[in-house]
Every structure is written in C-alpha cells, then in structure tokens.
N, C-alpha and C positions, 0 to 999 in steps of 0.2 A: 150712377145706375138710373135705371129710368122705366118705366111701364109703358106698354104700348100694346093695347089691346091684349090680348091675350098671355103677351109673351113679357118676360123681366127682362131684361137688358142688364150687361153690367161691361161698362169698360174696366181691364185691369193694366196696368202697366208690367210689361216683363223687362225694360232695361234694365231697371233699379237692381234687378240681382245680380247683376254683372259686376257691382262694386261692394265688396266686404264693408266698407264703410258707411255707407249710406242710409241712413236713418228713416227712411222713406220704404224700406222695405217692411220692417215692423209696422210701421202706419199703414201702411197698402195693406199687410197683408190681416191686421186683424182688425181693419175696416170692411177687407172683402167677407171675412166669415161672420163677421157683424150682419152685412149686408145680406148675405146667404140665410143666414137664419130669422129674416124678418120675410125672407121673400117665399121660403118654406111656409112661414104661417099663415101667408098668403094667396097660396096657392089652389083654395076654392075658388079665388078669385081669377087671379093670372097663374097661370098651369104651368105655362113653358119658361123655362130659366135659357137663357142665352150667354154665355161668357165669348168675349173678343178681345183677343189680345195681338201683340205684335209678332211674338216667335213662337214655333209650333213645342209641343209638347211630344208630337209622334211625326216622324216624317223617315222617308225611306232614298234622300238621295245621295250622291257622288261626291266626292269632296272632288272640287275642279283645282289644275286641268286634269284631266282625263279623257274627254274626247277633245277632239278641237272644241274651237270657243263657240255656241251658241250665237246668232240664230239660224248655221248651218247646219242644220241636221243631220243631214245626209250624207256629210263627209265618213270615210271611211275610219275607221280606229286606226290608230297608231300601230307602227309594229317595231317590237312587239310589244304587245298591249300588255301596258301596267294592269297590277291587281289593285281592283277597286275597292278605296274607301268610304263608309260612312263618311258624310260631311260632318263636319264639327258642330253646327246646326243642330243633327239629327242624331247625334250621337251623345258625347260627354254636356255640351250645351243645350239639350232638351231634359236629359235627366238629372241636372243641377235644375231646372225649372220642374221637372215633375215631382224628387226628393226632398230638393230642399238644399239652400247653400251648407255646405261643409265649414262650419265654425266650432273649432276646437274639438274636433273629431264626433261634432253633432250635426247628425243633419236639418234645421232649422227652416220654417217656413215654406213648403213643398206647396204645389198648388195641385197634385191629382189626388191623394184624398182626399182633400176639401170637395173638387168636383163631386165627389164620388160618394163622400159623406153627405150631400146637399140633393143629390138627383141632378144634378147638370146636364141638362137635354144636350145639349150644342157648343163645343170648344170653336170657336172659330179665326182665323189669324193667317199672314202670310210668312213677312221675312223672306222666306227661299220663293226662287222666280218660276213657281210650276203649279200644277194642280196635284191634289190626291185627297183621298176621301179611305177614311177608314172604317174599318167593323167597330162598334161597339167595344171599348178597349178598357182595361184595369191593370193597372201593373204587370205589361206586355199581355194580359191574357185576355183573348176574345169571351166576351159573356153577352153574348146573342140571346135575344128574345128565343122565348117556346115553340112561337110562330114563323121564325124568319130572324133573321140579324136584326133586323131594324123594328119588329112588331114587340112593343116591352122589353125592350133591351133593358140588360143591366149595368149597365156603364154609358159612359159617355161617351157620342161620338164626335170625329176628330175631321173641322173644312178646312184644309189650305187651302188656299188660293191667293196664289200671290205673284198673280204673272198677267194681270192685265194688262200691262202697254211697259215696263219698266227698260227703259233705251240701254239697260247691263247686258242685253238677253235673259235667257231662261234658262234652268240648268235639269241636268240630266240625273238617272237615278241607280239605282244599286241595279244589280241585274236579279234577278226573279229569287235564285237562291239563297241572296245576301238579302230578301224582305224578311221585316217580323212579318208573323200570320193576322199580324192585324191590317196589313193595308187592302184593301178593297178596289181602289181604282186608283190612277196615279196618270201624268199625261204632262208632257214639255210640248204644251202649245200655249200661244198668249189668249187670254178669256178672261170670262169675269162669271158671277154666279147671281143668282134668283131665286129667290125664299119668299113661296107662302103659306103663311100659316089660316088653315082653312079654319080650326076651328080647338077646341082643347085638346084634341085627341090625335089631330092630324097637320102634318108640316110635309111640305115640298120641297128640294131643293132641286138644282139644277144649276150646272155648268156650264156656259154658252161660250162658243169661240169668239175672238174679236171679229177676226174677217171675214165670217160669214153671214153671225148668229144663230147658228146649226148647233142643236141640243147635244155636248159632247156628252155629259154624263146627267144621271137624274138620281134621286132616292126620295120614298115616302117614306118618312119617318112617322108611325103610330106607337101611343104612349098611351093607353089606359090607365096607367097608375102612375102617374106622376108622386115625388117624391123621395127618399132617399134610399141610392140602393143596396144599402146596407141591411 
C-alpha cells in the first residue's frame, strides 16, 4: 500500500483464493484489514482509500462461446441462440471472492465487508476483457448517495477495466435482463481509463477508447464523509 496525495493505495492479490491450501490467504487477508484500519485513522489526512486488485468482485458478462469469438462484433448470433450464461468470472468466482472461501462449511475471509467495513471509495481491477462501472453496491444492493448514486454513496464502487489492448479479444455480456441492478455502464470496446483526484471531496474518472481517445464513459465521484459505511 502506498499514499499518494490524497488518496491510499492498496494493492491486494485475489489469485491466492483460488487454492484452499495456500497460506498466503490468511496473510493477505489480515494484513489488508491491518492496513484498512491504519488508513482509516488516517484519513484527516488522506481521504480517499483505493483498492486494485486482479478479478472483479461484481461484473455482468457471458460465459463464452456465446456469440462468435470477439473482436467481431458485428457478427450475427447463432441460431438458435443459446441462453446465456453468467461467466464463471462474474458469477460463482466473484462471490467466492466477495463471501469468502467455503472451508468446512465456513465462509472465511470475504473481501466486501471489509470494503464496506473500512469506507472503500474505489474497487478497481480487470481479469474479463471489457469495461463496466457500477452504482455504489453492498451485498447485490445498490446504496446511492441522498444526492445521486455517486454524491456520498454508501458503499463502494466497482471500475473494470480490463480490455485495454489484450490480443484474446474482449468479451461480451449478459443481456440487459440477466444484469444485477447494480451495473451502471458496461461496453466490449478495447480502452483504458483516467482518474483524478481534484481534491478530498472530489475524484474523476473516465474511460477512453483505444482508437480514438474519445471519452466513452465519465463519473464524478463526491465523498463528504469519508469513512466507514457502516
């Protein structure tokens, strides 16, 4: 973890959960609440908490195949077209990382109440090859600011982006009825994103395409009350 003006930084690793055995989980994971709770006491000083990790915690796409293979877009659906799946990604594999692994019929080590216990302004991570941006989210449920989704939210929100240049293609996503109501914008174009943080109260973000540079998506995220949203 690291301070940088304004904001805390914390890299976390999410492969480690992937192996029941690995010992590296319990380290990571009660080094990161270690971490969280010093950065909390800190936060007269540096406001904004940042988490970045590799696999998303909320994501809304397709388990492939499904359409033809990326990066045709355009191609027509199959007929007849299969019914589509959550990706395993975005599915059973995001909430074994929000819950916590399943050891002996306990769920151990979860990383979204921690977020959620700590005030975690910004989740941020790729893994899947697309963009999406979500509302302010808590255990599937949207907790939007008084003002607006993003003005004092109560939860943490969720950047993937993970489809800057990756030569796999980029992949496709549930269709509008199979989203939770937490996703906000979502987009299978290759891009990268731009974050800044003006000042304690106020952060930018924005999603730019690769091949043009044309602003695909934006959000101002305002926080008066930094802290836990509990």
């Amino acid at each position: 973890s690291v301070d940088v003006g304004p904001v805390h930084f914390i890299g976390f690793s999410t492969v480690h959960y992937f192996s029941l055995e690995d010992p590296l989980v319990e380290l990571e994971y009660n080094w990161f609440v270690d971490d969280l709770k010093k950065a909390n006491a800190n936060r007269h000083n540096v406001p904004w908490i940042i988490v970045y990790a590799h696999r998303p915690l909320y994501c809304s796409n397709v388990q492939l195949p499904f359409w033809p293979p990326s990066p045709d877009l355009s191609a027509p659906a199959p007929t007849p077209t299969p019914t589509p799946k959550p990706a395993q990604e975005c599915s059973d594999e995001a909430e074994w990382l929000r819950e916590g692994m399943d050891i002996a019929g306990l769920r151990l080590f979860g990383i979204e109440r921690v977020l959620y216990e700590n005030g975690v302004d910004l989740y941020m991570c790729g893994h899947v090859h697309s963009y999406e941006r979500t509302l302010p989210v808590y255990n599937n449920t949207v907790m939007n600011g008084t003002r607006g989704a993003y003005q004092d939210p109560r939860a943490t929100v969720h950047i993937i982006t993970g489809s800057a240049g990756c030569d796999e293609g980029i992949e496709r996503y549930l269709p509008h009825k199979g989203l939770g109501p937490w996703s906000a914008f979502r987009s299978s174009t290759y891009g990268y994103g731009h974050m800044t943080v003006h000042n304690a109260t106020h952060l930018h973000w924005e999603q730019l395409l690769d091949s043009t540079g044309q602003v695909l998506d934006e959000m101002w995220l305002v926080q008066n009350n930094h802290g836990p949203f509990i």
